[in-house]
LOMAR-683243 format. One record per residue (C-alpha): chain; x, y, z; residue in one letter; residue number from 1. Coordinates in steps of 0.2 Angstrom, whole numbers, padded with zeros to 4 digits. Layout:
N
+-----+-------+-------+-------+------+-----+
! mol !     X !     Y !     Z ! type ! seq !
+-----+-------+-------+-------+------+-----+
!   A !     X !     Y !     Z !    A ! NUM !
...
+-----+-------+-------+-------+------+-----+
END
This chain:
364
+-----+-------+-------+-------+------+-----+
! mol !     X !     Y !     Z ! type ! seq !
+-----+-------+-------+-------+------+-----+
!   A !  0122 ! -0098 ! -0076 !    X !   1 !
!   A !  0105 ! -0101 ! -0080 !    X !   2 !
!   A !  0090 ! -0097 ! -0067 !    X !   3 !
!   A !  0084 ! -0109 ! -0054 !    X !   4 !
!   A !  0066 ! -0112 ! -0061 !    X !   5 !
!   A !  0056 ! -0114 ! -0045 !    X !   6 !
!   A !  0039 ! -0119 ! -0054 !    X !   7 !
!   A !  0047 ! -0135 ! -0064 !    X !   8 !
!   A !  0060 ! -0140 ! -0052 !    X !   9 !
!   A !  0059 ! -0151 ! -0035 !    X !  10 !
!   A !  0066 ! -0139 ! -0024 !    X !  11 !
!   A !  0066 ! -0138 ! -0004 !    X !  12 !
!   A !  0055 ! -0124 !  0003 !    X !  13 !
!   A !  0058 ! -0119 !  0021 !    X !  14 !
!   A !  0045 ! -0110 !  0023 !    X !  15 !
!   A !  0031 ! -0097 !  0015 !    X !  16 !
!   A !  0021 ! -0082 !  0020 !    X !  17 !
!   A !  0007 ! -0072 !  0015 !    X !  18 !
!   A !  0002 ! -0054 !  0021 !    X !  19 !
!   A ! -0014 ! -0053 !  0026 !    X !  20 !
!   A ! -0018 ! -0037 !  0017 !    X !  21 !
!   A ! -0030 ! -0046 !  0003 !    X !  22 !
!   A ! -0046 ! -0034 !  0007 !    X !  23 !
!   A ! -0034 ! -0020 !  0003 !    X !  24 !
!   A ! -0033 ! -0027 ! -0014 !    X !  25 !
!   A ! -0016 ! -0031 ! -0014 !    X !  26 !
!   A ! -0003 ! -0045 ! -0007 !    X !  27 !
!   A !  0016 ! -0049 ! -0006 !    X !  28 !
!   A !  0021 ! -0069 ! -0003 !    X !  29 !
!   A !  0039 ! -0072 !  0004 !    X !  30 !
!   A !  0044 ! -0089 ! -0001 !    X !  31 !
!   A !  0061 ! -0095 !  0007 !    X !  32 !
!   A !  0071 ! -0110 !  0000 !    X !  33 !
!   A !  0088 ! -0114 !  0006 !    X !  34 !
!   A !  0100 ! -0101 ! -0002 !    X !  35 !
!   A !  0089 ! -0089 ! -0009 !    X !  36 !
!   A !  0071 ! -0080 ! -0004 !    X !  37 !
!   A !  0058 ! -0076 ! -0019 !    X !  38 !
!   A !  0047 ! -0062 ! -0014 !    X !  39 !
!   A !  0032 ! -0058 ! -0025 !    X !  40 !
!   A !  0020 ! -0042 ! -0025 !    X !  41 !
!   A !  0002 ! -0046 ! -0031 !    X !  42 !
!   A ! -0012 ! -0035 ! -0037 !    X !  43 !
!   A ! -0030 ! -0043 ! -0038 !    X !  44 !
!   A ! -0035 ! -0027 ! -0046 !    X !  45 !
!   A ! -0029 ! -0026 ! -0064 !    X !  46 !
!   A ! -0008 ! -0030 ! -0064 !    X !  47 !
!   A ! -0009 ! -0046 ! -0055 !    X !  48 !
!   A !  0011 ! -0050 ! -0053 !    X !  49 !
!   A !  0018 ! -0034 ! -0051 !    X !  50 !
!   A !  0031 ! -0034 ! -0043 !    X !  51 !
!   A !  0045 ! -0046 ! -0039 !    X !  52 !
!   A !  0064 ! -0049 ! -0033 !    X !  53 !
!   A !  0075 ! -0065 ! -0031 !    X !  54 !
!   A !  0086 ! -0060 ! -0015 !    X !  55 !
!   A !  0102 ! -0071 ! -0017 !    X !  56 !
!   A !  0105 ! -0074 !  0000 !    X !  57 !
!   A !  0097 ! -0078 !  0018 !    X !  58 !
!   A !  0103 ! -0067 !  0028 !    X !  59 !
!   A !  0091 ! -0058 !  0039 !    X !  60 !
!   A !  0095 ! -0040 !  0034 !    X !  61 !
!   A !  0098 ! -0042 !  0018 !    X !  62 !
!   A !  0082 ! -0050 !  0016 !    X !  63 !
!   A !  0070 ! -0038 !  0028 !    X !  64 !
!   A !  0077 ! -0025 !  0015 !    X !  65 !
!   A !  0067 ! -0032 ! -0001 !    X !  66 !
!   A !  0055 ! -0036 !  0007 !    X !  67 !
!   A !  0051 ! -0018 !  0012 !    X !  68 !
!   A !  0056 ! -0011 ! -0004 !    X !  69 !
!   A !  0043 ! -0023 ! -0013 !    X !  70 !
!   A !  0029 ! -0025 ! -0001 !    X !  71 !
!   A !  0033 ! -0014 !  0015 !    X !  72 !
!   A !  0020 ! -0002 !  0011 !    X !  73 !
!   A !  0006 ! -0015 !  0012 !    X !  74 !
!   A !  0005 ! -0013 !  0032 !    X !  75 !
!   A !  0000 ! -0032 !  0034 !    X !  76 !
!   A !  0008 ! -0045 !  0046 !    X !  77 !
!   A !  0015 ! -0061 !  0037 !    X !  78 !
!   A !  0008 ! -0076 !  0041 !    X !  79 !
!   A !  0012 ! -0094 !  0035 !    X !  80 !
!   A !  0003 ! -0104 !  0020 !    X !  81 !
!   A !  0009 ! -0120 !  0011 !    X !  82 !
!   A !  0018 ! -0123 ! -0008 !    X !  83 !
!   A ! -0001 ! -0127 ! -0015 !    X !  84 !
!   A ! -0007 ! -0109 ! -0008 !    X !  85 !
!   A !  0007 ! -0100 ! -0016 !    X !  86 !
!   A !  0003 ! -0108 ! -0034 !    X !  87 !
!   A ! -0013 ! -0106 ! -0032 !    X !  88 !
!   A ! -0013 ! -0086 ! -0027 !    X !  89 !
!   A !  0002 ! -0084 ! -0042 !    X !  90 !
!   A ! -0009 ! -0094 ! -0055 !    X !  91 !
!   A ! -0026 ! -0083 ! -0047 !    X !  92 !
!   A ! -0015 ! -0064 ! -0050 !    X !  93 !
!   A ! -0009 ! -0070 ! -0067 !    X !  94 !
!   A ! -0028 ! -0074 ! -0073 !    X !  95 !
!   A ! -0030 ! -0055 ! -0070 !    X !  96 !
!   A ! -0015 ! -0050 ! -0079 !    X !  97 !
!   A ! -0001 ! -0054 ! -0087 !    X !  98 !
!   A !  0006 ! -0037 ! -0093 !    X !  99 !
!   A !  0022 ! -0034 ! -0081 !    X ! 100 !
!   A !  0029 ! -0052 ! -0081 !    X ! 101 !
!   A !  0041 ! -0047 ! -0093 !    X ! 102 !
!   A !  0048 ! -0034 ! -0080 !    X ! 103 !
!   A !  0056 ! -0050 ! -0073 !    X ! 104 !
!   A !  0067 ! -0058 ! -0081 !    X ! 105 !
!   A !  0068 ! -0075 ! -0069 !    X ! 106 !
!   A !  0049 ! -0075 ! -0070 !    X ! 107 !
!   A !  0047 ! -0072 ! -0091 !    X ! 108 !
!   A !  0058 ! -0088 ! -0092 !    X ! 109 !
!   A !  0047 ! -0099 ! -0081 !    X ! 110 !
!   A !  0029 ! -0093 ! -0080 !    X ! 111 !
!   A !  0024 ! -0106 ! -0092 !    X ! 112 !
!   A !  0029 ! -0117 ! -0081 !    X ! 113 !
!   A !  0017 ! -0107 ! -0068 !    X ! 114 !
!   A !  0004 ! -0108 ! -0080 !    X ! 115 !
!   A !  0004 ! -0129 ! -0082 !    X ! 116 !
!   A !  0006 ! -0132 ! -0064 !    X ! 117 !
!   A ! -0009 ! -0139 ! -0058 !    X ! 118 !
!   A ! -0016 ! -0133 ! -0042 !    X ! 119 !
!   A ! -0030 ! -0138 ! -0032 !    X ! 120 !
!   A ! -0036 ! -0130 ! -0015 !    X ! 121 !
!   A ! -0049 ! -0142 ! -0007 !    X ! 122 !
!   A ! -0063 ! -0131 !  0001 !    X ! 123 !
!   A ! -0056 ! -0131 !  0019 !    X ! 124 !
!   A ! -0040 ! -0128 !  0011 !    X ! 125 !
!   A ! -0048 ! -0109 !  0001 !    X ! 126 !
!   A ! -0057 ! -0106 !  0018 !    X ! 127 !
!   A ! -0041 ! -0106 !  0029 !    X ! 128 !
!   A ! -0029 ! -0098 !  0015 !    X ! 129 !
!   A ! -0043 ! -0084 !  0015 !    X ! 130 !
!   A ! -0042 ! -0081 !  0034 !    X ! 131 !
!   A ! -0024 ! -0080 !  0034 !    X ! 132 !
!   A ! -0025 ! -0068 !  0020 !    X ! 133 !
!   A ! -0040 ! -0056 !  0027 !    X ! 134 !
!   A ! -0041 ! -0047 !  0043 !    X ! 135 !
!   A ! -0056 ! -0050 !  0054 !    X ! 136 !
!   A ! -0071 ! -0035 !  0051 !    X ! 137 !
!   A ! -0076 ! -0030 !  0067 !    X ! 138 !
!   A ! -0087 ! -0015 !  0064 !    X ! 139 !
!   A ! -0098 ! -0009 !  0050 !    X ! 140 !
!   A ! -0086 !  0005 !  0046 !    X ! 141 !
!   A ! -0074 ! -0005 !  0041 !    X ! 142 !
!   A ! -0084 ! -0019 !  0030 !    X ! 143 !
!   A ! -0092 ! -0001 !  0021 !    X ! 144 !
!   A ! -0074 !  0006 !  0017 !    X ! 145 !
!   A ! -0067 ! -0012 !  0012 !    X ! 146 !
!   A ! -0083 ! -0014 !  0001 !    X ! 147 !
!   A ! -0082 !  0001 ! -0008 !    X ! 148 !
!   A ! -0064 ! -0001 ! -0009 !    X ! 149 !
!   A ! -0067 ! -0017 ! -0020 !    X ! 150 !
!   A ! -0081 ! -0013 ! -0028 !    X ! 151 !
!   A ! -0071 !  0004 ! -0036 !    X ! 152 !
!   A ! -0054 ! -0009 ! -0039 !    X ! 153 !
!   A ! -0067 ! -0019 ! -0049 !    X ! 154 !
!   A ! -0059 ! -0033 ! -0035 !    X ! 155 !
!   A ! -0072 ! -0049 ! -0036 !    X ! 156 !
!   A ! -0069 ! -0052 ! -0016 !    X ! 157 !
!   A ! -0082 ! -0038 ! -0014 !    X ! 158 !
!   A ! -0097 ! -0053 ! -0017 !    X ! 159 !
!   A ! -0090 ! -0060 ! -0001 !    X ! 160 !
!   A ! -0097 ! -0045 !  0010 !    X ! 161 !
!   A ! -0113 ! -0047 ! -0001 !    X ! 162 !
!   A ! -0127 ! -0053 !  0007 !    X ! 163 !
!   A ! -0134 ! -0059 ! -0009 !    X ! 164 !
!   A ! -0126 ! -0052 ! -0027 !    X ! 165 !
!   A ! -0133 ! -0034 ! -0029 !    X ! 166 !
!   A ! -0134 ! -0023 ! -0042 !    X ! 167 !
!   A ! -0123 ! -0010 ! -0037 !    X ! 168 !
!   A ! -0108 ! -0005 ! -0050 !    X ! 169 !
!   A ! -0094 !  0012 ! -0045 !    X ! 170 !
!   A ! -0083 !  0012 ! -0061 !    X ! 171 !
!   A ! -0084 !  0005 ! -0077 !    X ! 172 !
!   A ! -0065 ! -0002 ! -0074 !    X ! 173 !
!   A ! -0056 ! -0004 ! -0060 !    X ! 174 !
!   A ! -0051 !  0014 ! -0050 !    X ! 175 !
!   A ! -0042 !  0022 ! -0035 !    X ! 176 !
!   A ! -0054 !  0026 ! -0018 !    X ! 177 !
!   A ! -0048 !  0042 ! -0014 !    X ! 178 !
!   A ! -0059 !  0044 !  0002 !    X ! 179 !
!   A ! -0074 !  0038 !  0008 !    X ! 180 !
!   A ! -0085 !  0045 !  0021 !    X ! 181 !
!   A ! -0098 !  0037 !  0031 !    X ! 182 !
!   A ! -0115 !  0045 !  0041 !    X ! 183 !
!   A ! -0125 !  0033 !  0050 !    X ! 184 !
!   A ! -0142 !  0038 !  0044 !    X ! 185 !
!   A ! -0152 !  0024 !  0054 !    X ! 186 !
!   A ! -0151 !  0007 !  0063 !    X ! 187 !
!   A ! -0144 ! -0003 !  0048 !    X ! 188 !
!   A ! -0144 !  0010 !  0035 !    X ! 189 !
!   A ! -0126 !  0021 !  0030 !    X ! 190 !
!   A ! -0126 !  0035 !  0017 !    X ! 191 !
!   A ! -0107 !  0037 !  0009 !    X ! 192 !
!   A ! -0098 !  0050 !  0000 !    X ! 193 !
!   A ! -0086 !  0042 ! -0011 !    X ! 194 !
!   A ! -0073 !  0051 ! -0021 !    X ! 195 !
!   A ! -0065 !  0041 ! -0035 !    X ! 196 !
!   A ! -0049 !  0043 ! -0044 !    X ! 197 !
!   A ! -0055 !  0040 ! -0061 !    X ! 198 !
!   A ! -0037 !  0043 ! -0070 !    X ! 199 !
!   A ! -0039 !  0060 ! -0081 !    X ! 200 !
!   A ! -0054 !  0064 ! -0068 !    X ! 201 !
!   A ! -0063 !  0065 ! -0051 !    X ! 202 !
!   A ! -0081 !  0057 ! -0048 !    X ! 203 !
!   A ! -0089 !  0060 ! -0033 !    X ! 204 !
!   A ! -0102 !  0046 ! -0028 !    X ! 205 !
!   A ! -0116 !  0049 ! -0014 !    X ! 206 !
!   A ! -0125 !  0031 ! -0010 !    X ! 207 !
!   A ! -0134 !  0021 !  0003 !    X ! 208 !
!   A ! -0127 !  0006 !  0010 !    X ! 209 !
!   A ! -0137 ! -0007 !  0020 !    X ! 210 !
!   A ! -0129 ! -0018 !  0034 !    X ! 211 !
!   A ! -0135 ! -0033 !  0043 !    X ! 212 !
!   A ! -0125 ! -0045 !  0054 !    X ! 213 !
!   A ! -0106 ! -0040 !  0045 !    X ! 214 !
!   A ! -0114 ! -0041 !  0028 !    X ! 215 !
!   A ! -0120 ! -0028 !  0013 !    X ! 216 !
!   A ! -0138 ! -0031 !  0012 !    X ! 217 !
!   A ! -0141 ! -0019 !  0000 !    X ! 218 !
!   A ! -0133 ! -0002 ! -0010 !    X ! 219 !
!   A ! -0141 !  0013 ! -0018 !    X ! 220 !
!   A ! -0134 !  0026 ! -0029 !    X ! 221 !
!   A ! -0139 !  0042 ! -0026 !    X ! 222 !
!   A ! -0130 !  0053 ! -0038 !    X ! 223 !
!   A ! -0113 !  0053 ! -0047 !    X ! 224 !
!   A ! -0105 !  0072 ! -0050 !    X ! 225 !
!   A ! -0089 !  0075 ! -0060 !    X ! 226 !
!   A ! -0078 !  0085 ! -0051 !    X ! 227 !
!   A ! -0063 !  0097 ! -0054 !    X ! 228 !
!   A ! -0045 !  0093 ! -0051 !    X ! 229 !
!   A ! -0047 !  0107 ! -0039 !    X ! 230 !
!   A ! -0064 !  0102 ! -0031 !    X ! 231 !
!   A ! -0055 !  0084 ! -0026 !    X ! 232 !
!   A ! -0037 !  0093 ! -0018 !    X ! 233 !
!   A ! -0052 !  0105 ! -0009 !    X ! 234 !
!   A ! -0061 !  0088 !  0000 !    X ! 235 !
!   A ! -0042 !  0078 !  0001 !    X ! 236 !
!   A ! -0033 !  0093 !  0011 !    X ! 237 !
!   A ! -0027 !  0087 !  0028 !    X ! 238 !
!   A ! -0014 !  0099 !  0039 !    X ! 239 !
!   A !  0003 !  0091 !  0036 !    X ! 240 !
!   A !  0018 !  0092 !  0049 !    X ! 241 !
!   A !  0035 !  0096 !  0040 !    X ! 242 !
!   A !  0054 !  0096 !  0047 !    X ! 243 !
!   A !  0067 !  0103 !  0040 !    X ! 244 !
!   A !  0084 !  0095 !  0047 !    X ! 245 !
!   A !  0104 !  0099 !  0040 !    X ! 246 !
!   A !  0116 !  0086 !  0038 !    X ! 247 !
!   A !  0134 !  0087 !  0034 !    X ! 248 !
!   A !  0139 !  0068 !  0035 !    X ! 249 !
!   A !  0138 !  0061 !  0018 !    X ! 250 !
!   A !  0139 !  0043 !  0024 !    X ! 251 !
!   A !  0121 !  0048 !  0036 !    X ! 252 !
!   A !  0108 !  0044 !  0024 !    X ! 253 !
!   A !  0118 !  0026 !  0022 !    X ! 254 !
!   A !  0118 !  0026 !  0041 !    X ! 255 !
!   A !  0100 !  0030 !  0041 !    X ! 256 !
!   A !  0091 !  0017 !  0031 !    X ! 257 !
!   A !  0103 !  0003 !  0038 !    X ! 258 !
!   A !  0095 !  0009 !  0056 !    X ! 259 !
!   A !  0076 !  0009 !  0044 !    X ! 260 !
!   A !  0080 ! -0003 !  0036 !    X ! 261 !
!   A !  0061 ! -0008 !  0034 !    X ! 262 !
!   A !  0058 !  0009 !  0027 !    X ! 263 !
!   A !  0052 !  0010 !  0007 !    X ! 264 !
!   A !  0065 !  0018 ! -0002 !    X ! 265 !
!   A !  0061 !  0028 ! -0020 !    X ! 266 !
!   A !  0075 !  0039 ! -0030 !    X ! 267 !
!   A !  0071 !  0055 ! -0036 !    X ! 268 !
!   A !  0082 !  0065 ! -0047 !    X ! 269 !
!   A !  0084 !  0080 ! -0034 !    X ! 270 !
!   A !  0085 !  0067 ! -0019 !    X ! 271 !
!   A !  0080 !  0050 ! -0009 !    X ! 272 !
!   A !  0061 !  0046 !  0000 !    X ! 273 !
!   A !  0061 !  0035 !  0012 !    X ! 274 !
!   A !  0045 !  0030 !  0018 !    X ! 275 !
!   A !  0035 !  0023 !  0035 !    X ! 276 !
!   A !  0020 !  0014 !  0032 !    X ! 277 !
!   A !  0010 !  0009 !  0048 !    X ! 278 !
!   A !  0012 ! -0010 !  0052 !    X ! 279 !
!   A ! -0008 ! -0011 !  0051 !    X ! 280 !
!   A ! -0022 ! -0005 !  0040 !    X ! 281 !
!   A ! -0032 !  0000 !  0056 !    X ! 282 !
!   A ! -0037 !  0016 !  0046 !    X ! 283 !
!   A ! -0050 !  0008 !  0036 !    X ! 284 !
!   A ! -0059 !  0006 !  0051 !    X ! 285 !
!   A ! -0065 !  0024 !  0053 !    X ! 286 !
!   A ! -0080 !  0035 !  0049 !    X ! 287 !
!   A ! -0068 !  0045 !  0037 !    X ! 288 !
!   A ! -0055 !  0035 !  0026 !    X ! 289 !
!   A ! -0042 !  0042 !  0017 !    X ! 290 !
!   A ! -0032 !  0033 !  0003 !    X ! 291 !
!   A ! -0013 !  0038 !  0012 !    X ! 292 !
!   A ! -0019 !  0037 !  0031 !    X ! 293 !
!   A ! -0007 !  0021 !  0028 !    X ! 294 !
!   A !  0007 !  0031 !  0030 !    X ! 295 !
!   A !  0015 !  0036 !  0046 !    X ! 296 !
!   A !  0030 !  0048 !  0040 !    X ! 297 !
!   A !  0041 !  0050 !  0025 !    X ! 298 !
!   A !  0059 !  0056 !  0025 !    X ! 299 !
!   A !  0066 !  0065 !  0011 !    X ! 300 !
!   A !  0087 !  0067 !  0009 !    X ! 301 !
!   A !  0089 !  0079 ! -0004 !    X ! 302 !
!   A !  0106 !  0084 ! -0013 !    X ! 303 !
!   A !  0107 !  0096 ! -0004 !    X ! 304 !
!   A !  0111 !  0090 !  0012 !    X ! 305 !
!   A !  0091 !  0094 !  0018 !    X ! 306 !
!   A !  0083 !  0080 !  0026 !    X ! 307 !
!   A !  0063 !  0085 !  0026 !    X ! 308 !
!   A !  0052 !  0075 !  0037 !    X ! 309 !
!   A !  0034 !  0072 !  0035 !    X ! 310 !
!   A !  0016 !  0066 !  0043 !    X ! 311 !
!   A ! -0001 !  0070 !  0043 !    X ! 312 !
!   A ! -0002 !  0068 !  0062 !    X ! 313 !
!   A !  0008 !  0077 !  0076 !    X ! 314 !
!   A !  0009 !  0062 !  0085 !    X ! 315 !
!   A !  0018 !  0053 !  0075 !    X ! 316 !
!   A !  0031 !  0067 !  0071 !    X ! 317 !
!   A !  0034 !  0071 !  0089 !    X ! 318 !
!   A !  0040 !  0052 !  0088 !    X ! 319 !
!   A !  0048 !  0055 !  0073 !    X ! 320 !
!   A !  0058 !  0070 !  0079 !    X ! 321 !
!   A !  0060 !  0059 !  0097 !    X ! 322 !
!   A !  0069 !  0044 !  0088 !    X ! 323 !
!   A !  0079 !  0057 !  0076 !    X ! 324 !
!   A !  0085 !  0067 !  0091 !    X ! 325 !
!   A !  0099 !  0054 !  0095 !    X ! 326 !
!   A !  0107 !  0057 !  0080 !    X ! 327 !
!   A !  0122 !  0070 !  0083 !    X ! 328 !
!   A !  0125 !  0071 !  0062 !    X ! 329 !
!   A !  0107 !  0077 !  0061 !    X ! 330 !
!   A !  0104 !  0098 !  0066 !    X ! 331 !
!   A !  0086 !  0102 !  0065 !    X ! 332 !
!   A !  0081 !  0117 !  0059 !    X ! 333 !
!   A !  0064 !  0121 !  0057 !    X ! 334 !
!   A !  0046 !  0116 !  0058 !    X ! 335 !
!   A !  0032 !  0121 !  0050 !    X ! 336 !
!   A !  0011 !  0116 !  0049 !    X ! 337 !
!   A !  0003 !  0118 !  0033 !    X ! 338 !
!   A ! -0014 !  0118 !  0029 !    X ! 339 !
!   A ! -0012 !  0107 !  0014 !    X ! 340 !
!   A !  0000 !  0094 !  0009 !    X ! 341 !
!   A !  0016 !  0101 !  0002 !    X ! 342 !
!   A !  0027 !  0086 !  0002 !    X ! 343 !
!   A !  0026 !  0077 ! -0013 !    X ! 344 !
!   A !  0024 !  0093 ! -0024 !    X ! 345 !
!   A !  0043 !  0098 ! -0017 !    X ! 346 !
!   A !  0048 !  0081 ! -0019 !    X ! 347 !
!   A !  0043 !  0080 ! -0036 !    X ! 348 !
!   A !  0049 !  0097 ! -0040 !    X ! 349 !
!   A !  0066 !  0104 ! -0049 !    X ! 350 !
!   A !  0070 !  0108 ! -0031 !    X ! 351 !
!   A !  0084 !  0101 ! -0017 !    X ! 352 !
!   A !  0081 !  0115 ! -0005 !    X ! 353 !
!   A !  0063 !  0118 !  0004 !    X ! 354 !
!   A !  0067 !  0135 !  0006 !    X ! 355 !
!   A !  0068 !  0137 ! -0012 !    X ! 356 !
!   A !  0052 !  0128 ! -0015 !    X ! 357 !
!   A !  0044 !  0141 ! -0005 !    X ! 358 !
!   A !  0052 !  0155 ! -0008 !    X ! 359 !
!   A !  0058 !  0157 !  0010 !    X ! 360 !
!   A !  0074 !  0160 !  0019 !    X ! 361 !
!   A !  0083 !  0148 !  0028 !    X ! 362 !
!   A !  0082 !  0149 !  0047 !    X ! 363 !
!   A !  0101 !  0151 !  0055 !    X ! 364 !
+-----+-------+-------+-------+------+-----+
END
């Protein structure tokens, strides 16, 4: 049975969101027709359509589920736009690439289709799709950190915090903000630190920035320096709050994401991450901005019956271990701080016990 090609046929759309996550450079679109939901994840950096899944079914749970696994982590709130605005943001990711449609077999076969549609926003149209996509800047931290978010992604949204078009280039190709960090140095002036993910390398950036009523009125680079590996964990490293709970149930991790069933879920050959995003991106608006602030915990089931909890702030693992406390299948074990994030080097490590990751005994 061939595909339902949603670009060429007539079909009946119930209804159609966006997230409003665009200044982060990135977006998911929910499209639901009558039996089946079409969920998208769009990049506005260098992968345009990235990411995609046809959920065969209109059933709440089911539904929630994909959606997390494709763009829960984007910590936006989904808010409705009509057919026209879904071609037009689908026709806009694949003018920046085109590389992973093939990924996706129901969209191989039909984005030609995509491609001839022809879609035209009127100018009120682009202005309200753009305020549902965007969040409202409401301090100058935050239109700095989106700014040089942008401008380091190579995202073209940037020119819209421009006061007028500056000559003020990051990279030479779109790159990862690792953190940024802000000083007032006076009444409309900033000076930043940005450290830059340059793939096989670390820059580290020091500029001015000018602000004047929500707008970039002007941007200075100071100096660029090439860092180690070493120098850039040295200026990342945060203390890191870590769990350490037994299970015995086999069937608990299943009980477990069906409870979290909004969680993002990765396989790993020595276990399962499971992983709690905040449901906002209020951590761009902050002196100090850190790429994975996004994040409010991780869960980690590993083979061997370990379940190792994670967050970089103790509020939100005193929650953590709050909500976990009701289950009588979970016995918690241990808990530790650490100076420096251990999480993901265990996670992708050969390891499935903690304790054998750090060389340490378990606690009876």
């Amino acid at each position: 049975m061939n595909e339902i090609n949603v670009f060429m046929q007539e079909l009946k759309v119930r209804k159609a969101y966006v997230t409003n996550t665009r200044l982060m450079g990135v977006i998911g679109i929910v499209v639901y027709y009558e039996d089946f939901v079409d969920i998208y994840h769009l990049d506005f950096e260098e992968y345009g359509i990235d990411g995609f899944k046809r959920v065969k079914s209109v059933k709440t749970i089911e539904v929630n589920k994909e959606i997390s696994k494709i763009i829960g982590g984007l910590g936006g709130k989904l808010k409705k736009i009509r057919m026209n605005q879904v071609y037009y943001l689908l026709k806009k990711a694949c003018d920046i690439s085109m590389a992973f449609i093939n990924l996706f077999p129901i969209l191989d076969a039909s984005y030609q289709d995509l491609l001839k549609k022809k879609v035209s926003l009127s100018k009120e149209d682009k202005v309200t799709l753009y305020s549902r996509m965007c969040v409202d800047i409401e301090s100058d931290e935050s239109l700095i950190n989106y700014y040089i978010m942008r401008k380091v992604g190579k995202d073209t949204i940037y020119e819209r915090f421009e006061e007028k078009k500056l000559d003020f280039e990051l990279t030479e190709s779109p790159q990862t903000l690792l953190k940024n960090t802000i000083k007032k140095v006076s009444k409309n002036t900033y000076r930043v630190k940005i450290l830059i993910d340059y793939k096989n390398r670390y820059l580290i950036t020091t500029a001015t920035v000018d602000v004047l009523n929500y707008k970039i009125s002007d941007a200075k680079i100071i100096e660029t320096l090439e860092i180690t590996s070493t120098e850039a964990a040295f200026i990342l490293n945060k203390k890191e709050y870590i769990i350490i709970y037994y299970f015995s149930d086999t069937a608990f991790e299943e009980k477990f994401y069906t409870d979290h069933y909004k969680l993002m879920k990765k396989s790993y050959p020595q276990g399962n991450l499971y992983t709690e995003y905040n449901n906002n991106n209020n951590h761009v608006d902050s002196n100090v901005y850190f790429l994975n602030d996004d994040m409010y915990g991780i869960y980690y089931f590993t083979n061997n019956n370990q379940l190792v909890v994670a967050s970089f702030e103790e509020k939100n693992i005193d929650e953590i271990i709050q909500r976990l406390s009701h289950y009588e299948a979970l016995e918690l074990n241990n808990e530790f701080l650490v100076d420096q994030s251990l999480i993901y080097s265990f996670i992708t490590s050969d390891y499935s016990n903690f304790y054998n990751f750090l060389n340490l005994e378990s606690r009876d």
